[in-house]
C-alpha positions as CSV (number, residue, x, y, z in Angstrom):
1,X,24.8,-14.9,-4.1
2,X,21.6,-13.8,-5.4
3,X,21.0,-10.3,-6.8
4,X,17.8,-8.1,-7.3
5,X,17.7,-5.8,-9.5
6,X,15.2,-2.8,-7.8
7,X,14.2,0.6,-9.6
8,X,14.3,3.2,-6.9
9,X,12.4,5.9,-7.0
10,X,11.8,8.4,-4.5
11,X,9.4,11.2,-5.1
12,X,8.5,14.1,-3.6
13,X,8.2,15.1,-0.4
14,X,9.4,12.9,2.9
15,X,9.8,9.8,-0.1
16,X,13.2,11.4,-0.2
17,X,14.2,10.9,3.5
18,X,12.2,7.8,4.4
19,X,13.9,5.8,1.7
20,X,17.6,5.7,2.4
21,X,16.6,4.4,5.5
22,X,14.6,1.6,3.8
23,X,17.5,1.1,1.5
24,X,19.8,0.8,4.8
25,X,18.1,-1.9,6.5
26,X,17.3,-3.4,3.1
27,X,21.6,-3.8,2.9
28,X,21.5,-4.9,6.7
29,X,19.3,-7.5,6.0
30,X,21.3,-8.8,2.2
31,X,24.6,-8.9,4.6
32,X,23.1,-11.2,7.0
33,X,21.1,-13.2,4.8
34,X,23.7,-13.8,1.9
35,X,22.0,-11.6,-1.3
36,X,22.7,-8.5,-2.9
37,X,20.2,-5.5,-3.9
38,X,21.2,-3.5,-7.2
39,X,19.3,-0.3,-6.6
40,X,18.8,1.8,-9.8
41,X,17.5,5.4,-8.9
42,X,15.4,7.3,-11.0
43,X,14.6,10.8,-10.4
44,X,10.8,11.0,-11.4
45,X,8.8,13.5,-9.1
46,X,7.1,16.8,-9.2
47,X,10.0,18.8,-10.1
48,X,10.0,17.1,-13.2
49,X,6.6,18.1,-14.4
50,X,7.4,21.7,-13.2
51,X,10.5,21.6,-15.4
52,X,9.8,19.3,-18.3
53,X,5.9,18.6,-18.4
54,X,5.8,14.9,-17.0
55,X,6.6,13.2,-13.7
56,X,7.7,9.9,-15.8
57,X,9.3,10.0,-19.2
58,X,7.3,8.4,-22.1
59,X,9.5,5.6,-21.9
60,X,9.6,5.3,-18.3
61,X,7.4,1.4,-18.2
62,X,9.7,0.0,-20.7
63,X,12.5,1.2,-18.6
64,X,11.2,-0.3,-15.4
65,X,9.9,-3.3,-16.9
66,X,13.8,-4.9,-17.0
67,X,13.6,-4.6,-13.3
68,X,12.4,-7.5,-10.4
69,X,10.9,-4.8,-8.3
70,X,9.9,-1.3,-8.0
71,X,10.9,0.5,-4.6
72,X,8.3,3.9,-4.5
73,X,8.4,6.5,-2.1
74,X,5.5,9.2,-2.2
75,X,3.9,10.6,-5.0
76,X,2.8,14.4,-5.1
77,X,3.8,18.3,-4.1
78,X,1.7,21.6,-4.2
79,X,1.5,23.2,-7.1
80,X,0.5,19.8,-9.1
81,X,-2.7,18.6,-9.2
82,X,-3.2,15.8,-7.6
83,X,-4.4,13.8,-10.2
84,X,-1.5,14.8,-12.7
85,X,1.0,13.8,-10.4
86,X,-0.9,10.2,-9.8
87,X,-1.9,9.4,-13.5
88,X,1.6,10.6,-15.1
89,X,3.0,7.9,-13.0
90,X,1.9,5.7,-10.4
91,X,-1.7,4.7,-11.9
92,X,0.2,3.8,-15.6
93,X,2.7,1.9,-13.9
94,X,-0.3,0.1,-11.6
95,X,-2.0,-0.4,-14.8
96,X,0.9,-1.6,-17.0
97,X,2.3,-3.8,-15.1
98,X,-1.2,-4.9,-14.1
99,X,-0.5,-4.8,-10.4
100,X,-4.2,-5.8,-10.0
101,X,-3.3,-6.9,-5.9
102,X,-2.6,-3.8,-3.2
103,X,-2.0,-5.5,-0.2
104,X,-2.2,-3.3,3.0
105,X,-1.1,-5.3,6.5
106,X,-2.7,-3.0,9.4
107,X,-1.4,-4.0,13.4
108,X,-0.9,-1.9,15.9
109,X,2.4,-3.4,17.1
110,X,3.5,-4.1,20.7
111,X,4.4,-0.8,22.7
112,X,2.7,1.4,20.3
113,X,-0.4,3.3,21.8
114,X,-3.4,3.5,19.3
115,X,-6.4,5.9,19.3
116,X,-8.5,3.2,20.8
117,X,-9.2,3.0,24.2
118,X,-8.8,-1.0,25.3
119,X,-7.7,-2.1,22.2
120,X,-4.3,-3.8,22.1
121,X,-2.0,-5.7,19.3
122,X,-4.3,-8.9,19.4
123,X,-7.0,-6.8,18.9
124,X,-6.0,-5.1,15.6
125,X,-4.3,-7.5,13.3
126,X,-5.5,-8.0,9.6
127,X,-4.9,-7.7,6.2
128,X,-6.8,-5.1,3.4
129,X,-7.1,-6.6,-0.1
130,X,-7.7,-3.6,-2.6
131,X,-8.6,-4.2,-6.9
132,X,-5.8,-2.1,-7.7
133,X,-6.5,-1.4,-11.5
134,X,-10.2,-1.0,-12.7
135,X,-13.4,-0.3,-10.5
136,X,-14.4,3.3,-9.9
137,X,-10.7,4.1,-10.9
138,X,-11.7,4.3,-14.8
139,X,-10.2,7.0,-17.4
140,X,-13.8,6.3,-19.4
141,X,-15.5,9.7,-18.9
142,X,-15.2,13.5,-19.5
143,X,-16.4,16.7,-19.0
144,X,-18.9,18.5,-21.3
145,X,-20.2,22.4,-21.6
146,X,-17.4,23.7,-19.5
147,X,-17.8,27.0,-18.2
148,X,-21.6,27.1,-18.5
149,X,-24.5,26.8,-16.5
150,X,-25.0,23.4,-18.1
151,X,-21.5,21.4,-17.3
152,X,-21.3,18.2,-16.2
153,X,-18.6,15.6,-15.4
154,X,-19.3,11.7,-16.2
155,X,-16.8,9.1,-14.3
156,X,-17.6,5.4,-15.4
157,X,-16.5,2.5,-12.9
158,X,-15.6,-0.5,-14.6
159,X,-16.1,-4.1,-13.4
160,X,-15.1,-7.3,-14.9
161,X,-15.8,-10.9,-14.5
162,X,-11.8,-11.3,-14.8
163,X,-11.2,-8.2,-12.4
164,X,-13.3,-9.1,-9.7
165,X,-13.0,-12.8,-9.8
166,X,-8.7,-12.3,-9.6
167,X,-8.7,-9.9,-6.5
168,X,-11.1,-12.4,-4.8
169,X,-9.2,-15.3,-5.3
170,X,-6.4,-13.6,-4.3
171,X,-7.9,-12.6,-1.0
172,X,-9.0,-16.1,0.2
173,X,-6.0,-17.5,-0.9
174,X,-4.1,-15.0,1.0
175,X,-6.4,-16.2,3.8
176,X,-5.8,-20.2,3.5
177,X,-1.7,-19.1,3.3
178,X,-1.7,-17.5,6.3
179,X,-4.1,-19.2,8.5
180,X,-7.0,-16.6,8.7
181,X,-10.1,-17.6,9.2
182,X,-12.6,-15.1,7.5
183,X,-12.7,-13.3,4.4
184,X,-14.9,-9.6,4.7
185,X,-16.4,-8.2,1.6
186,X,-16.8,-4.1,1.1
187,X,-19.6,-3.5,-0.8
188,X,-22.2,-0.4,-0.9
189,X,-25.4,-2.6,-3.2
190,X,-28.0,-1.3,-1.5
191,X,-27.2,2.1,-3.5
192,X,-24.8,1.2,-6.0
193,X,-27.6,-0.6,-8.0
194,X,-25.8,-2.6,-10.7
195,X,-21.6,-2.8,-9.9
196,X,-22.2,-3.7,-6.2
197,X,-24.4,-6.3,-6.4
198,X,-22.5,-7.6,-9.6
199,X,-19.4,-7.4,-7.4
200,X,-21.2,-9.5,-4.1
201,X,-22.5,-12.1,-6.6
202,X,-18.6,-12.5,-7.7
203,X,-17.7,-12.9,-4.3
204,X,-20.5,-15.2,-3.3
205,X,-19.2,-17.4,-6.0
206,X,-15.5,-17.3,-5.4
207,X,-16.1,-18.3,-1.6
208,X,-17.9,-21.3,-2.8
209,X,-14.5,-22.4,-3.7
210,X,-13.2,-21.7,-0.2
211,X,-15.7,-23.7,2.0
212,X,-13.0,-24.1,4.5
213,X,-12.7,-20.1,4.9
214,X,-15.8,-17.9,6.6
215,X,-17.1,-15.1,5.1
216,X,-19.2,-11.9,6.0
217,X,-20.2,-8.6,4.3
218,X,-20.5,-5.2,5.0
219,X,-21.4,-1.9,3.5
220,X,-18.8,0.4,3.6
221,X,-20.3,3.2,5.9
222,X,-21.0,0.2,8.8
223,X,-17.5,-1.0,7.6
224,X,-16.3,2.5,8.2
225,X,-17.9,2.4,11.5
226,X,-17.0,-1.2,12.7
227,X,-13.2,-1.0,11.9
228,X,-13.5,1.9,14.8
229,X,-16.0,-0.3,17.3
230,X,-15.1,-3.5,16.6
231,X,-10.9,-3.9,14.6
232,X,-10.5,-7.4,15.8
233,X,-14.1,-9.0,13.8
234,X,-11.5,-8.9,10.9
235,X,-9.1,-10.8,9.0
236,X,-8.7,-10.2,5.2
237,X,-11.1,-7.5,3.9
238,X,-11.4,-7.1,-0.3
239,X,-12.5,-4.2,-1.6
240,X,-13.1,-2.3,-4.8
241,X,-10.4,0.2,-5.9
242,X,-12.1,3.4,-4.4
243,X,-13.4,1.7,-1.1
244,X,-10.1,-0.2,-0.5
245,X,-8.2,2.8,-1.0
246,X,-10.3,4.5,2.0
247,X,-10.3,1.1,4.3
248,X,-6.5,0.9,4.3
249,X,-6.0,4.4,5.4
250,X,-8.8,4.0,8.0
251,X,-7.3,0.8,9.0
252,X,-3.6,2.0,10.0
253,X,-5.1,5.1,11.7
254,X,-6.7,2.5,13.9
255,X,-3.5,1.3,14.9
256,X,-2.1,4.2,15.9
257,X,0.2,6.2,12.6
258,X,0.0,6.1,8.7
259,X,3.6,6.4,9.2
260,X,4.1,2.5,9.7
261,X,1.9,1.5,7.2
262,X,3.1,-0.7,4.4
263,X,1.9,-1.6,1.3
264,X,2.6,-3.8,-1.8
265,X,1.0,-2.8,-5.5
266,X,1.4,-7.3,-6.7
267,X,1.5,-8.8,-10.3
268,X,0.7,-12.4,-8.5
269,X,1.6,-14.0,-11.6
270,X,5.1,-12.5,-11.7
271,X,5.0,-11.8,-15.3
272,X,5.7,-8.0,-14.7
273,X,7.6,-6.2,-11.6
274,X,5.4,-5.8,-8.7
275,X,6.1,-2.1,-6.8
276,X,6.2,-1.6,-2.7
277,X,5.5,1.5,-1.3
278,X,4.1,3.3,2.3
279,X,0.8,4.1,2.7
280,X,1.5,7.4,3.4
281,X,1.8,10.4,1.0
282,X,4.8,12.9,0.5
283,X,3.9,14.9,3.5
284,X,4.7,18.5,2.6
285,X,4.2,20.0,6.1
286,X,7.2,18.0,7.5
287,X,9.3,17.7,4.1
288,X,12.8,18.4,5.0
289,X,12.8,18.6,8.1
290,X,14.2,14.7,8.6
291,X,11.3,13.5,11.3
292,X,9.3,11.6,9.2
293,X,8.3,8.0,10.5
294,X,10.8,5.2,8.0
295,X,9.0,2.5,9.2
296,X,6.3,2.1,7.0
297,X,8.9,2.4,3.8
298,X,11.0,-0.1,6.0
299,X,7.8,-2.2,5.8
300,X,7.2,-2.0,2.5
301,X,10.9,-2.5,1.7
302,X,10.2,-6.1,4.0
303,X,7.1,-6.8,2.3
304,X,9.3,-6.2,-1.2
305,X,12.0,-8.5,-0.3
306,X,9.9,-11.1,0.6
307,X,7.4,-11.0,-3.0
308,X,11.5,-12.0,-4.0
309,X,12.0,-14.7,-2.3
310,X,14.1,-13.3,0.8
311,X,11.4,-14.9,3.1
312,X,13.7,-15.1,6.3
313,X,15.3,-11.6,5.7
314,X,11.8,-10.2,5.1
315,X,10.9,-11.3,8.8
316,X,13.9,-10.4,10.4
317,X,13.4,-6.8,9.6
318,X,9.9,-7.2,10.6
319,X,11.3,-8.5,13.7
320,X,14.0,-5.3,14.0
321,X,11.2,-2.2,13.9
322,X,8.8,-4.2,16.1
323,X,11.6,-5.0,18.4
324,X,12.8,-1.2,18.0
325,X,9.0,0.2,18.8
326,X,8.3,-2.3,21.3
327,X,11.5,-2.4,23.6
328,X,12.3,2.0,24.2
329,X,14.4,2.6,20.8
330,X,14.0,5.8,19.2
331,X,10.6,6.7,17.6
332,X,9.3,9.7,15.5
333,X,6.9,12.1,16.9
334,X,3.7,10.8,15.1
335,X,4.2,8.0,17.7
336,X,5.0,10.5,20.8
337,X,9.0,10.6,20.2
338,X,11.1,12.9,19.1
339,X,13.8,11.2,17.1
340,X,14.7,11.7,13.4
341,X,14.2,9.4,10.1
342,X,17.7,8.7,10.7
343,X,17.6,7.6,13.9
344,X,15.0,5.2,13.1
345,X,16.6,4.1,10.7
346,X,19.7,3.2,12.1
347,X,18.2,1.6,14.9
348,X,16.5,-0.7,13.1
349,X,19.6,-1.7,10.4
350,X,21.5,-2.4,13.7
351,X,18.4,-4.7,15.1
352,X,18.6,-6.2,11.7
């Protein structure tokens, strides 16, 4: 019987109830399927950097590096700045593990409601592709003349040949494995004067390799605007770091709740551990009050199992929540119930 070895970390916030509910059906799915899942828990969050000053201990990548996968919850509390709490942990292990593929799946599943009036589950139904480790998300920069009259702050984006050229291929061969038919590029060259264009000139290129697979391109406010009016013109959309980040939170808005949104941060060449986590962040408002949506760590947990080779077990969970959603089972208030984490949770280890 196989074994994965998973580092488990929770976070902050709702992280901490969403993911023994993941973990749950994660067990449902290794006793019906015939493998075993050796979580390893590691208490990195906020409270950490409060108490010791760092959310991940200096040796915290060599530590996760003996593992096959990296199960994240949420990522950030009041009190922390929010770009302490990302860079002491998630971005390094992003970066370190060059985890240069997010992938973001965005439906709106059967029996779920979405924002959009006459839009159902055929109509939104496709995959973001985000560069996950250079782009606009660069350290190269600073601040100068604090304090005075005269500061200024200088961010550098950073785009490579090797960067761009890996996340496309990536996208369009995600699109040929899974039968899509289109490939979008996000782009913004007609005011980004030197990275965008750079960046649709890498893309032209790489779909010259695809012939088989269409292509269009957009600039990110009509993208914006278009994933609102129009959800089913797309398939796989690749975009840079920043504007990926923004598309696969507008995307799963669309389809009704962040709180099913899944997402996986992929070394595609396996030499490193990939990590899965939700979409969503640590949610202070509702931390601890156990009503937070599982599904999208439950997602993500599918989405983990499967990068591992648990391809059928992957599905049936799949299977499980939309069965749970779709057929009256219990469903958290961001998609008009009023069950618990727990509840859901349940529910879908026993669909499992």
């Amino acid at each position: 019987m196989a074994t994965h070895k998973i580092a488990v970390i929770a976070g902050d916030g709702i992280g901490k109830e969403v993911m023994p509910e993941a973990i749950r059906v994660a067990e449902a799915a290794g006793r019906r399927f015939g493998f075993a899942c050796a979580w390893t828990e590691f208490p990195w969050d906020c409270s950490s950097y409060d108490r010791l000053g760092y959310v991940m201990p200096k040796d915290g990548i060599e530590r996760l590096s003996e593992f096959d996968a990296i199960f994240l919850g949420a990522v950030g509390w009041p009190g922390v700045p929010d770009h302490v709490s990302l860079w002491d942990m998630l971005i390094p292990i992003r970066r370190e593990f060059d985890q240069y593929a997010n992938l973001r799946p965005v439906r709106l599943l059967e029996g779920m409601t979405g924002p959009l009036r006459d839009r159902g589950p055929e109509d939104i139904n496709f995959l973001v592709v985000r560069e996950n480790v250079e782009g606009e998300y660069s350290s190269i920069g600073g601040r100068m003349y604090e304090g005075t009259d005269a500061e200024l702050a200088v961010q550098q984006a950073v785009f490579t040949r090797r960067g761009c050229d890996r996340i496309m291929r990536f996208a369009f061969d995600l699109a040929r494995r899974e039968g899509r038919k289109k490939v979008t590029c996000a782009t913004k060259s007609n005011g980004i004067i030197h990275s965008m264009p750079y960046w649709d000139e890498r893309f032209e290129a790489m779909a010259a390799q695809f012939p088989e697979i269409g292509t269009d391109k957009y600039h990110i406010d009509i993208l914006t605007a278009n994933f609102v009016l129009h959800p089913d013109w797309f398939d796989v959309v690749v975009g840079t770091n920043l504007f990926g980040d923004i598309l696969s939170d507008l995307g799963p808005a669309v389809a009704g709740s962040i709180g099913i949104a899944p997402s996986g941060n992929i070394n595609p060449e396996r030499r490193h551990p990939s990590m899965f986590e939700p979409v969503h962040g640590s949610a202070p408002d509702i931390a601890g009050k156990g009503v937070a949506n599982p599904v999208a760590q439950i997602w993500s947990g599918a989405m983990m199992l499967e990068h591992l080779g648990e391809a059928e077990a992957a599905q049936a969970i799949v299977r499980a929540f939309e069965s749970v959603i779709r057929d009256g089972g219990p469903r958290t208030r961001d998609l008009g119930g009023n069950a618990g984490t727990k509840d859901v949770g349940e529910a879908v280890a026993a669909a499992v």
